[in-house]
C-alpha positions in Angstrom: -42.2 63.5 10.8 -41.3 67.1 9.6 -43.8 68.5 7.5 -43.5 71.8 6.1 -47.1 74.1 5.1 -48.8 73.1 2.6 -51.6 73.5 0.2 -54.5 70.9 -0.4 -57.5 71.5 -3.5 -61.1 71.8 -2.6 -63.2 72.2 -6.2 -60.1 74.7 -7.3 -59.8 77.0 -4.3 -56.8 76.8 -2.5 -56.8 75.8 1.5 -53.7 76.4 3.6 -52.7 73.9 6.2 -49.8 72.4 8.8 -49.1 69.9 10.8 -49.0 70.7 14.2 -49.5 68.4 17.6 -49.7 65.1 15.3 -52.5 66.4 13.1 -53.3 68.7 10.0 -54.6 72.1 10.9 -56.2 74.1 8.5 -56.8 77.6 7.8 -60.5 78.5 8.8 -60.6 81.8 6.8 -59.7 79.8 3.8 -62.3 77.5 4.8 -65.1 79.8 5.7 -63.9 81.4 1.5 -64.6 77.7 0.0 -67.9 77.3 1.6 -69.1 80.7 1.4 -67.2 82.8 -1.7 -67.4 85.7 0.5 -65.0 88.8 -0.8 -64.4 89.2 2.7 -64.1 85.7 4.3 -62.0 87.3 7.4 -65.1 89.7 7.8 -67.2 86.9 7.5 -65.6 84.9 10.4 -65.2 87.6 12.6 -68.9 88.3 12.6 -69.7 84.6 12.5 -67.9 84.0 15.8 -69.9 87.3 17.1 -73.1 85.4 16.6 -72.2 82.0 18.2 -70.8 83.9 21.4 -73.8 85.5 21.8 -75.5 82.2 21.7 -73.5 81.3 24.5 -71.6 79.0 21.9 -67.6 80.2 21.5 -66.4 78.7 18.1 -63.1 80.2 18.5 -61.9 78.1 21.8 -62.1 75.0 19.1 -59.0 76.9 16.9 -55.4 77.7 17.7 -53.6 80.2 16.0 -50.4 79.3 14.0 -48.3 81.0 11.7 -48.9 80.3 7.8 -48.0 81.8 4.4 -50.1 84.5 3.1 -50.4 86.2 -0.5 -47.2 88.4 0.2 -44.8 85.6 1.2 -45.1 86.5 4.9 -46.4 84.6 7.3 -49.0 85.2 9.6 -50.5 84.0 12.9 -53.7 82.5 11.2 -57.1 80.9 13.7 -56.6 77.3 12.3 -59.0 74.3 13.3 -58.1 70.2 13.2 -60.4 68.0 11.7 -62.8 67.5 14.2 -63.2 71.7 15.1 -63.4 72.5 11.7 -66.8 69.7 11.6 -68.3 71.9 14.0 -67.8 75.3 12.5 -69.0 74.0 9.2 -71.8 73.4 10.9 -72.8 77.2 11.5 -71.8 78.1 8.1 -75.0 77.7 5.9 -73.8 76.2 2.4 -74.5 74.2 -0.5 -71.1 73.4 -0.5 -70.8 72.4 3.4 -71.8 68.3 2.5 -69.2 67.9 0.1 -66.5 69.8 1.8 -67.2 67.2 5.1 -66.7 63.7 3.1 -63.2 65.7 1.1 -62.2 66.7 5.0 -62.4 63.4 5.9 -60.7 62.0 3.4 -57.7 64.2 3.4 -57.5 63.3 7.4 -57.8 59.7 6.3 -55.4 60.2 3.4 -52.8 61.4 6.1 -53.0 58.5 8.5 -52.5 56.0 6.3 -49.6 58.3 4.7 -48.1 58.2 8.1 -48.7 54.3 8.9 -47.0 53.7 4.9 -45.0 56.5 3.6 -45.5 55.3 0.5 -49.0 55.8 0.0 -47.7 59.1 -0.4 -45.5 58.9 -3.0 -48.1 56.7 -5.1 -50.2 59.6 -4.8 -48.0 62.3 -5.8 -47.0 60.0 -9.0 -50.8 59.7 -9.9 -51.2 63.6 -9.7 -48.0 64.5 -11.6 -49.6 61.7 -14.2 -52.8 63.2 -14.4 -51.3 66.5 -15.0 -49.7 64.5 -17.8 -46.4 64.6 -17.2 -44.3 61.4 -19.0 -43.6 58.6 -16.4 -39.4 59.1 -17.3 -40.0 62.8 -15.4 -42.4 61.9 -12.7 -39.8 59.1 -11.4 -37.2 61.7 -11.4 -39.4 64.5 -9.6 -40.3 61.8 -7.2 -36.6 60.5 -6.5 -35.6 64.4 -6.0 -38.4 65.0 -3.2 -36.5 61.9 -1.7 -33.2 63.8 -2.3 -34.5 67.4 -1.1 -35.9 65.3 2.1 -32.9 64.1 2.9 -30.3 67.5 2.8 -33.6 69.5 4.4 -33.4 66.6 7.8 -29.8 67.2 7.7 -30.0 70.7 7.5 -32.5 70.7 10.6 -30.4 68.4 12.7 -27.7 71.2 12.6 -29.4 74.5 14.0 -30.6 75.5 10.5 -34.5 76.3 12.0 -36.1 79.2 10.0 -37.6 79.1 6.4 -35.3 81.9 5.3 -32.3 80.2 6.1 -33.6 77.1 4.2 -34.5 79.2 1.1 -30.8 81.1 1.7 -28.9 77.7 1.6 -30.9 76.6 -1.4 -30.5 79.7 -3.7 -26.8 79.1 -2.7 -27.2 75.8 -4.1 -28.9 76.7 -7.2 -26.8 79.9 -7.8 -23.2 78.0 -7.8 -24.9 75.2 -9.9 -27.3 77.0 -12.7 -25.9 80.5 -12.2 -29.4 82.2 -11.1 -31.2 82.1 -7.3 -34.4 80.3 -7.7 -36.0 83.8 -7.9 -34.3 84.3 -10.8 -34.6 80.7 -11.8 -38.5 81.3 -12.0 -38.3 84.5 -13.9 -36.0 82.9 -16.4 -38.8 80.0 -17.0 -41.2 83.0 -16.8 -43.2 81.5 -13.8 -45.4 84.3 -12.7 -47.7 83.3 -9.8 -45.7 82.9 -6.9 -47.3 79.7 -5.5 -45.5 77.9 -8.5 -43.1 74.9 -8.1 -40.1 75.7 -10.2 -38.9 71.9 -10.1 -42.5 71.2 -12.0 -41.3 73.3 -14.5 -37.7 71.7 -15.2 -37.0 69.4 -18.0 -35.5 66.0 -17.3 -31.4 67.1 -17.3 -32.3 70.3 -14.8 -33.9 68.1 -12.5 -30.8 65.6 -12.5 -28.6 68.6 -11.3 -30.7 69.3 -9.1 -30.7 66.5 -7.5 -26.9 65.8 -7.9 -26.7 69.6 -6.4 -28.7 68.8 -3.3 -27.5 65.3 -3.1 -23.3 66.9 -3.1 -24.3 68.7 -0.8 -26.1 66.2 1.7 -22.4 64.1 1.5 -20.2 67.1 2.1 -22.2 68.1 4.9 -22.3 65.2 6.6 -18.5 64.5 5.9 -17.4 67.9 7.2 -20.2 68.0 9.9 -20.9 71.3 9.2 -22.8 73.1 12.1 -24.8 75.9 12.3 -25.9 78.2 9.0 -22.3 79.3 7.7 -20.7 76.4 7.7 -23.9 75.2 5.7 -23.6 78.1 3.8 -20.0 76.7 2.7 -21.1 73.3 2.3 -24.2 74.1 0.1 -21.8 76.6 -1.8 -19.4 73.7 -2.6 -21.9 71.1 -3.5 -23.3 73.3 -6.0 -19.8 74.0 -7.4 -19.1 70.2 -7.5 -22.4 69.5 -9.6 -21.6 72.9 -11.8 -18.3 71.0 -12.6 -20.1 67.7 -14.0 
């Protein structure tokens, strides 16, 4: 299963999480923000972990610390927590919110599983929150078959020495630049897309997201059929599949 970061909801504030070891891992500095609104929620768990060690109790033991996004597009080494750590740091956090945020933990935990066990669980629940954002169903089928397509030339990117998220985002904008003209940097400022954390594929119309797809999709064949290996020749191959799609 290769699972990139991602974001999941809590009453509108954003929590950052990853899988890591088989399991979801979430950011407990954006979790100690949710349940207490604290300006300062890195503050907050730094004296919070103070308090339990001089109780003899060491909260931090129950996190790891992985590298996730941040604000400024960088990514950090961030104390994260799995499901059943993050149960008992709630527990030390005094909040109205703390209930609440335990039974939506457990269901996003629960969510995953069965996600895992039926992949398509997934997928029906992407399609009910693209509909409930109102989008028609003629988009939200294509926007679903595209993360299908995007799934596919990220694997076979993976599978040949292409590693970091910079050299995914490269061989995309190389993709997107040969086939729309613009990077998707330039892409989003085009669509006038200002906050950083959002999806320029959300914001395409039907006929962008087909090139898209026929971009990515190119580029997954010629890959494969030249076995290109390593990040130039991807670089060529993601180059050319964008030109083919350009030409349609």
């Amino acid at each position: 299963m290769k699972e990139k970061n991602k974001l999941v909801v809590f009453q509108d504030k954003k929590i950052r999480r990853i899988w890591h070891n088989d399991d979801w891992y979430f950011s407990v500095i954006d979790v100690v923000q949710v349940l207490t609104d604290s300006n300062n929620p890195r503050n907050y768990w730094s004296m919070l972990k103070k308090r339990e060690e001089c109780a003899e109790i060491k909260l931090s033991t129950n996190c790891v610390r992985l590298k996730l996004h941040s604000s400024d597009g960088k990514s950090y080494l961030t104390d994260c927590a799995n499901t059943k750590s993050l149960f008992r740091i709630i527990q030390s956090i005094p909040s109205k919110k703390a209930e609440p945020f335990k039974k939506w933990l457990a269901q996003v935990g629960y969510e995953r599983i069965e996600e895992i066990e039926n992949p398509e669980l997934g997928q029906n629940r992407i399609k009910k929150y693209y509909e409930i954002k109102g989008y028609p169903k003629e988009w939200v089928d294509k926007r679903l078959r595209g993360i299908a397509v995007r799934q596919e030339l990220t694997d076979e990117w993976n599978d040949r020495e292409i590693k970091s998220e910079k050299e995914f985002a490269i061989l995309t904008n190389e993709i997107s630049k040969a086939t729309f003209g613009k990077t998707v940097g330039e892409y989003k400022k085009f669509k006038q897309l200002q906050k950083k954390n959002q999806n320029l594929r959300d914001h395409m119309t039907d006929l962008e997201l087909i090139f898209t797809m026929l971009g990515e999709k190119t580029t997954t064949e010629i890959t494969k059929e030249r076995n290109s290996q390593g990040f130039d020749e991807c670089k060529d191959s993601a180059t050319e599949g964008g030109e083919a799609t350009k030409k349609h």
